[in-house]
Wavefront OBJ file of the C-alpha trace (Angstrom):
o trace
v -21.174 12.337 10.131
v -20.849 12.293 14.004
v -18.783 8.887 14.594
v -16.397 7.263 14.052
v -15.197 3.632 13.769
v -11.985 2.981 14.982
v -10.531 -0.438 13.632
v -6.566 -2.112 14.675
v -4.343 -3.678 13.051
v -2.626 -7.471 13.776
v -1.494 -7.807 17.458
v -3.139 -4.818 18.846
v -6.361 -4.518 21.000
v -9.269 -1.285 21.096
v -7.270 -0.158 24.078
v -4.760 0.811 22.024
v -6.824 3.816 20.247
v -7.541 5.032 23.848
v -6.208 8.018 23.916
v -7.725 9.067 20.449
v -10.999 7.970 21.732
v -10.965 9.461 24.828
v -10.459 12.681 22.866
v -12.690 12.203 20.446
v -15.569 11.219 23.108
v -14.507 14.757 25.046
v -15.197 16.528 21.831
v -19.000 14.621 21.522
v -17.827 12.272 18.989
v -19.603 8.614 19.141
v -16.892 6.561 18.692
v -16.692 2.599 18.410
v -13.702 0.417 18.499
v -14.233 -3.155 17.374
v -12.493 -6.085 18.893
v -11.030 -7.964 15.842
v -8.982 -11.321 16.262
v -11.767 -13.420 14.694
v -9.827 -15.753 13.419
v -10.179 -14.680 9.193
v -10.266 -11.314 7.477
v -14.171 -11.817 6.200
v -15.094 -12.493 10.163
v -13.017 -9.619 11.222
v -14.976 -7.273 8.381
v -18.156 -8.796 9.416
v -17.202 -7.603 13.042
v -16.585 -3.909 11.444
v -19.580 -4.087 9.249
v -21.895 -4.887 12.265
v -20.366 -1.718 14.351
v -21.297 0.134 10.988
v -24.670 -0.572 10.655
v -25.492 -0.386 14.342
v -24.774 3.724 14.051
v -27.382 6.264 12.410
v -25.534 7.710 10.477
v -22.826 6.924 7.932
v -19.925 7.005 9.769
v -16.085 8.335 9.331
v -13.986 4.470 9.310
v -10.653 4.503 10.025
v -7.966 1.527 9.646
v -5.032 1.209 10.529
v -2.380 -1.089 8.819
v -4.132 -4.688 8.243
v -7.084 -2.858 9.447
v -6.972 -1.108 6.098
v -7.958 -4.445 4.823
v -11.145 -4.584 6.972
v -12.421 -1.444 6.095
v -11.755 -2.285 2.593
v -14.290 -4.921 2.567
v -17.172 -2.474 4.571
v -19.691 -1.070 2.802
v -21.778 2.306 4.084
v -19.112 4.117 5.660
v -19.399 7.925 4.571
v -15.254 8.191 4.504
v -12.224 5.984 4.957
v -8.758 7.109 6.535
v -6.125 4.749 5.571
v -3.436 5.269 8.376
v -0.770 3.724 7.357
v -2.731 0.891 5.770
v -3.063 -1.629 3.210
v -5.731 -0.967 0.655
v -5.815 -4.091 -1.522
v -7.830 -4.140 -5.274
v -9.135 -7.067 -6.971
v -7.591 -10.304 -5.788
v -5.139 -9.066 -3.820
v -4.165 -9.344 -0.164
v -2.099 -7.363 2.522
v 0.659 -10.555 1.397
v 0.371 -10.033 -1.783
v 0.747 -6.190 -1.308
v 3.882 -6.551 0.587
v 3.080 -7.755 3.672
v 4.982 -7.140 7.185
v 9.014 -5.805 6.386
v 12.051 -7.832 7.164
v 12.133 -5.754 10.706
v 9.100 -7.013 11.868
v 9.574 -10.201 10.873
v 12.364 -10.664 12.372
v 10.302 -9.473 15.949
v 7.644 -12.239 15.081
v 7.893 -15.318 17.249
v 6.084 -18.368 15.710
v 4.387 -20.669 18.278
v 4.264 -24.762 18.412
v -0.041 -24.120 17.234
v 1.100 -21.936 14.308
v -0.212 -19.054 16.123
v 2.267 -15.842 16.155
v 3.555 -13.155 19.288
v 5.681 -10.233 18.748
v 9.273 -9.995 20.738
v 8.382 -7.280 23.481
v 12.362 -6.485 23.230
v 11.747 -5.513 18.975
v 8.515 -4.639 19.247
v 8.827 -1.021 20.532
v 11.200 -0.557 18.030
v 9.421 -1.210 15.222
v 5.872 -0.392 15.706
v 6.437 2.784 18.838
v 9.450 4.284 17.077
v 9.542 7.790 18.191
v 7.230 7.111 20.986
v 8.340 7.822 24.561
v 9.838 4.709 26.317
v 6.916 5.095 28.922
v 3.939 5.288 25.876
v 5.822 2.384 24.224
v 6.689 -0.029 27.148
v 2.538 0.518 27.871
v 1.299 -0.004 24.344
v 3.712 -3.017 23.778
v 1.707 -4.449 26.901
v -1.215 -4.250 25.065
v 0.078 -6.441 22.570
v -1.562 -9.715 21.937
v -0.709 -12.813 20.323
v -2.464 -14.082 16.817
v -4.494 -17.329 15.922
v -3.699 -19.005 13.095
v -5.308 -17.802 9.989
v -5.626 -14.002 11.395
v -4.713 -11.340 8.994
v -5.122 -13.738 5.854
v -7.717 -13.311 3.075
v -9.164 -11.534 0.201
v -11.525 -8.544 0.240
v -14.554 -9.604 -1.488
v -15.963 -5.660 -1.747
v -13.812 -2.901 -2.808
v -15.131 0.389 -0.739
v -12.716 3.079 -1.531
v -14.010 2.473 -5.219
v -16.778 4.180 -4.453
v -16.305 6.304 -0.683
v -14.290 9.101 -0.011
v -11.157 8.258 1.525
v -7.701 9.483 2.974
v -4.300 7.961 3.275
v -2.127 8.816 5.881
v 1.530 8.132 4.857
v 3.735 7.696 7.773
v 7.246 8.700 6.629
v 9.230 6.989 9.270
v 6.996 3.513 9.740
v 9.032 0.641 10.496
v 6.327 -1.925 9.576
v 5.129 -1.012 6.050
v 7.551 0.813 3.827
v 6.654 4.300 2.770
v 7.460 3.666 -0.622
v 4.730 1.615 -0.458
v 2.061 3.351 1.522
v 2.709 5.735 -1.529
v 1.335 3.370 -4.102
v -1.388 2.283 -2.257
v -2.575 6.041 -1.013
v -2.613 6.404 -4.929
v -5.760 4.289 -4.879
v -7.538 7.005 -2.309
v -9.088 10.286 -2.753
v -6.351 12.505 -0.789
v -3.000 11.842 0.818
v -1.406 13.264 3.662
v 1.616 12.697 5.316
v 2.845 12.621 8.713
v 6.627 12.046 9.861
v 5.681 9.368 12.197
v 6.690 5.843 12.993
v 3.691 3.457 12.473
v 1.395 3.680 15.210
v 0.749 7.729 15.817
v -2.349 6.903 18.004
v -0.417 6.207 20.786
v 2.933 8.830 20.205
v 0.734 11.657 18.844
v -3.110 11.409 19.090
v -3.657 14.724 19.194
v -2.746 14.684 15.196
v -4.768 11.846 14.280
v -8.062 13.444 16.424
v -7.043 17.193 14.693
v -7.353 14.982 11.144
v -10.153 13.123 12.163
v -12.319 16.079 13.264
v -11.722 18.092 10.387
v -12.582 15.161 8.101
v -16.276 14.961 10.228
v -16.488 18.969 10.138
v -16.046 18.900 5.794
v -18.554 15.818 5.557
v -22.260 16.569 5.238
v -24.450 14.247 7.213
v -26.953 12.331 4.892
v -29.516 9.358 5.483
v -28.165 6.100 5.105
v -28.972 4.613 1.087
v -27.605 0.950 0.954
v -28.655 0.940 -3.049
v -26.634 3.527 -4.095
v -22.529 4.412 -3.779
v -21.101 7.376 -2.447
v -19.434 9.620 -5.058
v -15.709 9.716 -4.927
v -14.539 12.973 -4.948
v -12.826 13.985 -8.882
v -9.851 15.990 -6.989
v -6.670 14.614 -5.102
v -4.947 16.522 -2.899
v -1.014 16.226 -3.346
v 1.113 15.313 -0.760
v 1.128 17.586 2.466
v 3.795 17.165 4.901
v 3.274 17.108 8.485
l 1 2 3 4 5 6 7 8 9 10 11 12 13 14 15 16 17 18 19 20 21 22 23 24 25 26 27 28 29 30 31 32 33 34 35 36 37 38 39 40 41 42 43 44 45 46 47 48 49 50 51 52 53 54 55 56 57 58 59 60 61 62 63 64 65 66 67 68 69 70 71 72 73 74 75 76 77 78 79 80 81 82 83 84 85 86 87 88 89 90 91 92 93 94 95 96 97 98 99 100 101 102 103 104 105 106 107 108 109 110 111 112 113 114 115 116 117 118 119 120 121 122 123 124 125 126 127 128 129 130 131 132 133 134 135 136 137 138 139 140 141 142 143 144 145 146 147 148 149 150 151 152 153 154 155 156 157 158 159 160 161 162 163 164 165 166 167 168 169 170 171 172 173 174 175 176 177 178 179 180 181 182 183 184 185 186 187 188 189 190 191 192 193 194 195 196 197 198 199 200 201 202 203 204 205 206 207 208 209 210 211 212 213 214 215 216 217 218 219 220 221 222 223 224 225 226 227 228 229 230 231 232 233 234 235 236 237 238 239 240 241 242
């Protein structure tokens, strides 16, 4: 593996994973960052599927809280990183999982068209915590506002079932409760955890790009097979702290 698929989360935009794929691009990593906002979570995976298959290789696919969703529903990736994520089984949806905390709700301001914006004066709270006022006044610009219907649905294809993946458990997110990022990173290969609020691509991306180059450097590159699964490894690592 030599790239890497970076995919967002509700309200954000690619620009947000700049700084990680700047980085990444320094270090002669292809990345790709996918515009999602497509209006439904199968046209946002279809979006993420399509950066997928356009590389040569299997490549490492990161998402990053409903982004977790997406990549959940890709097939041919050759790992997954959960950061801070939702990984949903069998019927189940980021809603059904949990969905957003009472904090971010509370930032969420519903329009007339039943399309959604985040409070600029909460949002830096909740999803920059322990960012710099600078990094989170800028990334809180970035913010964008959601269509109806955005972040809603049902993975029909289960990947980390059968693809290596990672959780990253932020310890101090504001969005999705650690206690839960726990039980979903149960449903992944390996689990580490950071103490970081819940966006660490924009407060510390020189973690995430340490993570995701050693992830590419332990991965073997192999042809692309579309008929058969990647084995999941047999161990789990236990909870590292950060």
């Amino acid at each position: 593996m030599s790239a890497v698929v970076l995919v967002h989360g509700l309200y954000h935009r690619p620009e947000h994973f700049g700084r990680v794929a700047e980085r990444l691009r320094t270090a002669g990593i292809e990345v790709v960052v996918p515009e999602l906002h497509r209006g439904s979570l199968s046209a946002d995976t279809a979006a993420v599927q399509a950066a997928v298959d356009s590389l040569a290789e299997p490549p490492l696919v990161l998402g990053h809280s409903y982004g977790g969703s997406v990549i959940t529903g890709v097939r041919g990736a050759g790992h997954l990183v959960y950061l801070t994520a939702f990984v949903p089984d069998t019927g189940e949806s980021a809603a059904t999982l949990g969905g957003a905390s009472p904090r971010l709700q509370e930032a969420i301001d519903p329009g007339p068209d039943g399309s959604t914006r985040l409070r600029p004066d909460l949002a830096a709270e909740v999803l920059y915590n322990g960012c710099s006022e600078a990094l989170a006044a800028w990334a809180v610009g970035l913010l964008r506002p959601q269509a109806p219907g955005c972040g809603r649905g049902v993975p029909r294809h289960h990947s980390w079932k059968d693809t290596p993946s990672t959780y990253v458990v932020c310890g101090r997110d504001r969005v999705i409760a650690p206690a839960l990022q726990r039980r979903m990173a149960s449903r992944c290969t390996e689990v580490r955890e950071w103490r970081t609020g819940h966006s660490p691509f924009v407060g510390h991306p020189d973690l995430l790009v340490k993570l995701l180059r050693e992830l590419l450097a332990a991965s073997t590159p192999h042809r692309r097979d579309r008929t058969a699964p990647l084995p999941r490894s047999a161990a789990r690592r236990s909870y590292g702290r950060r």
